[in-house]
N, C-alpha and C positions, 0 to 999 in steps of 0.2 A: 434607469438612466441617471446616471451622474452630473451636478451641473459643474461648471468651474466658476467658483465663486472667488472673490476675491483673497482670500485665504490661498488656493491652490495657485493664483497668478501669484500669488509671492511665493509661494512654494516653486515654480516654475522659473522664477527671477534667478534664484540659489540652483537652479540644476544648467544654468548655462555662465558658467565665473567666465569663460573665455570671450564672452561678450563684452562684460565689464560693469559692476551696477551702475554707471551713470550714461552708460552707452546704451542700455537695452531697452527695449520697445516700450511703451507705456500703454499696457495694457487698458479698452474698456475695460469696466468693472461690471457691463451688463453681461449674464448670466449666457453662456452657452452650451449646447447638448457635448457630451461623449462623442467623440467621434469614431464611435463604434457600429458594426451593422447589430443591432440588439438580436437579429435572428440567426447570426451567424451560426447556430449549435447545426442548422440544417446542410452544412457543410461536413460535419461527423457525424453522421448516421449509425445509430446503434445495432452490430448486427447478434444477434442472440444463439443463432446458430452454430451447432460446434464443428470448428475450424479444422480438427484432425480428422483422418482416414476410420469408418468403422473396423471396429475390433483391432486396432492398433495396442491397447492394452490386453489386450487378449492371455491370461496366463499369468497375469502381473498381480501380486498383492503389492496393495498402500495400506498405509496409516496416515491419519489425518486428526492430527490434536483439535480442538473445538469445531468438528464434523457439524456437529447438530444441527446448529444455526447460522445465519447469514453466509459469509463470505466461503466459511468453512463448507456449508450445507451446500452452497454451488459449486465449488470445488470437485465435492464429492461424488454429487449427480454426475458432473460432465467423466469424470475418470470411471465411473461405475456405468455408464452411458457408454463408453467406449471399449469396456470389456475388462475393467480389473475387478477385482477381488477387495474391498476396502472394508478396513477398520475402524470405526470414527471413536472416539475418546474425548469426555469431561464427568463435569463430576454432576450434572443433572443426566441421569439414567433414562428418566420419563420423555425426556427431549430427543434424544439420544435415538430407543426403539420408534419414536413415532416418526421421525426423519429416516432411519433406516425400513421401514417398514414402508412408507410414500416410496421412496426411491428407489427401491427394489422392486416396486409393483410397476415404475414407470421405466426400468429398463430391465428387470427380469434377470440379474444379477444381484446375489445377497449380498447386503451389507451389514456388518457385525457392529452390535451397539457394545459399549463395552466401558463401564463408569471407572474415571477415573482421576485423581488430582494429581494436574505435573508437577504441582512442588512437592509431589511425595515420593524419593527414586522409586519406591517398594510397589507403588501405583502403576507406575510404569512397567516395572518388571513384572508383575502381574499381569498388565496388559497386551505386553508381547507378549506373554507366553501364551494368555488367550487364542491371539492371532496366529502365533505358530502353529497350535494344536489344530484348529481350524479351518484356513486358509495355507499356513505356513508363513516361512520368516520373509515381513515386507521389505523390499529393493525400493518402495520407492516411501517417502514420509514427509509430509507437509508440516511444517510447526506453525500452526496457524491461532494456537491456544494465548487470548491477551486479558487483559484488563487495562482499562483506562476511563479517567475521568478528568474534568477541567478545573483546575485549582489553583489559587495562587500559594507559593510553595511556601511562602513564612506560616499560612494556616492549615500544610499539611502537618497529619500528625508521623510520625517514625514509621506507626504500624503501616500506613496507608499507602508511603513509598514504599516499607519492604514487602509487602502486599502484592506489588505489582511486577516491581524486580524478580519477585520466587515465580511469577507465574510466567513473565515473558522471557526474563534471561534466563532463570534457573531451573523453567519448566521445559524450554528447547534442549538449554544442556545436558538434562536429565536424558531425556528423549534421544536426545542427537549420541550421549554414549550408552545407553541402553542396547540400540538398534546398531551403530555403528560397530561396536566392539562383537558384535555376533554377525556383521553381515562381512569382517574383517576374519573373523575364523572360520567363518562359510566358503571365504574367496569370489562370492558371487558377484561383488559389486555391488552397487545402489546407488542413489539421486538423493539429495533433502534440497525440499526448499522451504525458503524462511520467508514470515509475511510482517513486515515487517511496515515503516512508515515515512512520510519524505522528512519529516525533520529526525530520524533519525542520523541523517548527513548533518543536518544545519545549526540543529538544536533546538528549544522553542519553549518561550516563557511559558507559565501556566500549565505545560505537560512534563514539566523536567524528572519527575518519575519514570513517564513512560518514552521519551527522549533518551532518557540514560539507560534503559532497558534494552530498549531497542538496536541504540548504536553498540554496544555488547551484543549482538545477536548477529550484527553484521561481523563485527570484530571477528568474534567465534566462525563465522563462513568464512572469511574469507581465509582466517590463518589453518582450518580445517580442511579446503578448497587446495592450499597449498603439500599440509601436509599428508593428507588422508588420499590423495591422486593416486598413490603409486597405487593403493588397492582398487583402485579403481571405483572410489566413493568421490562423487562430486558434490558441489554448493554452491545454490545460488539465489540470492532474495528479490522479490520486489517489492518495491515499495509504493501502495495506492494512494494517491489524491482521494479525493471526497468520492468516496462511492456510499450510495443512499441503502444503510440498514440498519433498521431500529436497534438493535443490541449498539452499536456505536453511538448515532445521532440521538438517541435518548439522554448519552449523560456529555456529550460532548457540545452539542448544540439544545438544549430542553425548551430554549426559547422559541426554538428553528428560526431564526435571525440568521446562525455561520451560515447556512443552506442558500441563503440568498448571497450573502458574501462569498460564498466560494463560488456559484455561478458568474458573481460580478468580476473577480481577478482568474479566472480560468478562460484562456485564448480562443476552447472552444464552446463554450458558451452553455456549457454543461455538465454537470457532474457523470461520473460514468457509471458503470452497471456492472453487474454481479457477472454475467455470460461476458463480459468483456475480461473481468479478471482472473473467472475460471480459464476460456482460450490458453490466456499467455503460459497460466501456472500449469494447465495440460501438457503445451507445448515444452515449457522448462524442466518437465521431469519426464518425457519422453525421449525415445533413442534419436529422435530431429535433430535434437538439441544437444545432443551428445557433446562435440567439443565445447562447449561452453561450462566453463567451472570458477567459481569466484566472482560471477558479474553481478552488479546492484540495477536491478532495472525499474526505471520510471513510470509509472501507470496514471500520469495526471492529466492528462490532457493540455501541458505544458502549463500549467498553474505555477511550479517553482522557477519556470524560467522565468518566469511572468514576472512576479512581486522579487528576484532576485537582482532584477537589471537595472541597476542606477539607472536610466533616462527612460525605461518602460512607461512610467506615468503622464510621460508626453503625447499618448494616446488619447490625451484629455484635450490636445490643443485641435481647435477645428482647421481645416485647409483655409481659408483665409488668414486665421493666425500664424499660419506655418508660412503661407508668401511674405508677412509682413518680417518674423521673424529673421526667412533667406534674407530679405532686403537689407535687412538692418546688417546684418552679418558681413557682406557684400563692402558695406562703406567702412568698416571696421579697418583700419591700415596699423601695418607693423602687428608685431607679436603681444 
């Protein structure tokens, strides 16, 4: 719960100039609640269940850059869950067969463990060829493979950003023309989608490695999205809000303090889930979703609309303050 202290009542002075400073209400200084439902998350119910038709992938190989774990490892269940063929790829092996080995046993579909580093093209190329011999050449390919850590950027060192850039920008690109360029002399067509982040749009102190990485990855979809259509290869990313998995929130929140911050400016009143994110990214690289090539989609539970909206912060002001506010406003004459 939030109080508004008198700090935030001067902050509130500055977000209404069309009042006037010497025209606006003079706030008590005595402390009031949020005027939030604090349990409002029970208005978005988490549902875990997957959203597509069985065996709607049926026949289908994927590949999936950082398969093993988290965001990746849901991903790959729900598509292998549904009847594809998947490849998952990084450069821990050990992670890698015990994930494809769980998830095969829990939908009885193989999935190929397959080590590999995407900042190495030779890695890649290796590893589709795996998957061709295999399975055969993947239609559809998630570039889900990141690194990221919180830093402020005067004390990152050079290696550190290019570090992150080979693995998110230059490990997609790898990726994305490895596969692209043989699913183009195939004629078959294909999907990629990129996973990407919401300040990849906006940009964001303390992550400018993985900001600048990321907005490159969209860049690359969208001008790919454009020119790669005629073969009938589309792109399209989303980009998650605070979804809760140790591989991220270990170096990005170590305190776990963000974890409470982002349940605090997120509308719905909680961070979301893995089966939430797999659904959509199921949905985006299935034939449903066929017209759709080039879009950037939002997975926050409106958290950027949230902290983006000059006067959003006036969810601080209680309904009493808000009548006194109208009033004042009301006596206000001329412009």
């Amino acid at each position: 719960m939030a109080l508004l202290t008198y700090q935030r009542i001067a902050a509130l002075r500055n977000l209404l100039p069309s009042i006037g400073r010497h025209n606006i209400l003079q706030f008590s200084t005595t402390p009031c609640v949020w005027n939030l439902d604090p349990n409002r998350s029970r208005f978005y119910p988490i549902k875990t269940d997957i959203m597509l038709p069985a065996n709607c992938f049926a026949g289908k190989v994927a590949m999936v850059t950082g398969g093993g774990t988290g965001l990746g490892k849901g991903m790959t269940y729900t598509l292998s869950a549904l009847g594809a063929k998947v490849m998952i790829c990084s450069r821990n092996l050990e992670v890698l067969k015990k994930t494809a080995e769980e998830i095969s046993s829990q939908t009885k579909n193989e999935v190929l463990a397959v080590s590999a580093d995407v900042r190495n093209p030779e890695a890649i190329k290796s590893a589709v060829d795996e998957c061709v011999a295999k399975f055969g050449l993947p239609t559809i390919v998630i570039n889900n493979a990141a690194g990221n850590f919180i830093c402020p950027t005067e004390m990152m060192s050079p290696n550190a950003f290019k570090t992150v850039i080979d693995i998110v920008l230059n490990g997609t690109a790898f990726t994305t023309l490895e596969v692209g360029k043989r699913l183009i002399e195939a004629k078959t067509g294909g999907v990629f989608l990129q996973i990407t982040a919401l300040f990849a749009e906006t940009g964001s102190g303390f992550v400018t490695h993985s900001a600048s990485a990321k907005a490159g990855v969209e860049a690359l979809s969208k001008s790919l999205g454009a020119e790669w259509g005629r073969y009938g290869i589309r792109f399209n990313c989303i980009e998650p809000g605070g979804i809760e998995t140790k591989g991220a929130f270990s170096r990005l929140s170590p305190d776990g303090m963000e974890m409470k911050r982002f349940k605090d400016r997120i509308p719905a009143g909680r961070t979301g889930h893995i089966a939430e994110l797999s659904n959509l990214a199921a949905y985006l690289v299935s034939d449903y979703s066929s017209w759709m090539n080039g879009s950037i989609i939002k997975l926050d539970g409106g958290e950027q609309i949230n902290i983006s909206g000059s006067f959003n912060s006036l969810q601080e002001v209680s309904n009493q303050q808000w009548k006194d506010i109208i009033a004042k406003i009301r006596q206000v004459k001329g412009s």
